[in-house]
N, C-alpha and C positions, 0 to 999 in steps of 0.2 A: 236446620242451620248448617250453612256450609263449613268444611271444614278447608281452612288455611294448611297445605301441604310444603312445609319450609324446605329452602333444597340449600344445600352448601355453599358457599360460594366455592369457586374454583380459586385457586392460589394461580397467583400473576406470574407469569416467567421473567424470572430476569434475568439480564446479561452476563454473560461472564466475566469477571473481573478481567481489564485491562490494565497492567502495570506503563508506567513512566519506561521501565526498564522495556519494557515488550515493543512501544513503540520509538525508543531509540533504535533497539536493533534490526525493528523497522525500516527505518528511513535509513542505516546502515548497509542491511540487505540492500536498498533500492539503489542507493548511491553505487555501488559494487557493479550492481547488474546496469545501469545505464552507461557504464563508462564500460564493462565487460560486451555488453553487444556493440554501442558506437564503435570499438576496435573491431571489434566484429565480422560489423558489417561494412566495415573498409573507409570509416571516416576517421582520418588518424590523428587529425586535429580538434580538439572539442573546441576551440575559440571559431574555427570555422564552421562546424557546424554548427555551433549555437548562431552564427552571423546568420550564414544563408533561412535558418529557421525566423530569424529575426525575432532573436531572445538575446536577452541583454550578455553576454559573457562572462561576465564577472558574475551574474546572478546561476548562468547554466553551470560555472565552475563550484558555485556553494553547493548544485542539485550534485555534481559529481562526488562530491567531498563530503555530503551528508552533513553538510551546517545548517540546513534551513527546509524546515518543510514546502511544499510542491502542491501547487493548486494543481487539482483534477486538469484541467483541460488543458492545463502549460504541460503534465505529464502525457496526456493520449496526445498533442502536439508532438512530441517528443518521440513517442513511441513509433508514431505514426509515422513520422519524418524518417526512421532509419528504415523504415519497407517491414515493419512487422503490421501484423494485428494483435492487439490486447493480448489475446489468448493467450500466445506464440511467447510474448516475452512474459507473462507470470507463471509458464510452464517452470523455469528453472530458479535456482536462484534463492527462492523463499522458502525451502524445507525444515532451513532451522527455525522457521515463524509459525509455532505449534497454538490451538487450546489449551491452557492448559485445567482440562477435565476436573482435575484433585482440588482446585480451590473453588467448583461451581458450588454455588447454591444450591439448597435444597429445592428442587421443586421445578427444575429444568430437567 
């Protein structure tokens, strides 16, 4: 008779907690850094570049202000428009945007 060799299960990795507070200061880092490179990069007016990008103004003023979150692709529109690539602009900017390690779960 065969014997059944029972194996463990492995334990599931989960995520690391994400605070409310983590992704305000989120979209506050980001707000910083899109209006920090547009001066930057020598656009001195955000109503006109938001024009020429043909993003609404008042909508690209809340992305500067950090009132309202930012679909993916209206942000690489965005990035892409002042002559970076992705990389270039997450280089700086977000260092205060930690893991933070002390509150992971066990088993990560």
């Amino acid at each position: 008779m065969a014997r059944r060799i029972l194996k463990k299960k492995a334990e599931r990795k989960k995520p690391y907690p994400v605070t409310e507070e983590k992704l305000n200061l989120a979209l506050g880092l980001l707000a910083e850094r899109l209006k920090s490179v547009r001066d930057a990069q020598g656009f001195t007016s955000y109503e006109h570049f938001a024009n020429d990008l043909e993003i609404s103004r008042s909508q690209y003023g809340k992305y500067e202000a950090g009132d309202t979150d930012i679909r993916f692709l209206s942000l690489v529109k965005i990035i892409l428009g002042m002559g970076l690539p992705l990389s270039d602009f997450f280089k700086k900017g977000f260092e205060a945007l930690t893991v933070d390690e002390s509150n992971a779960q066990k088993g990560n």
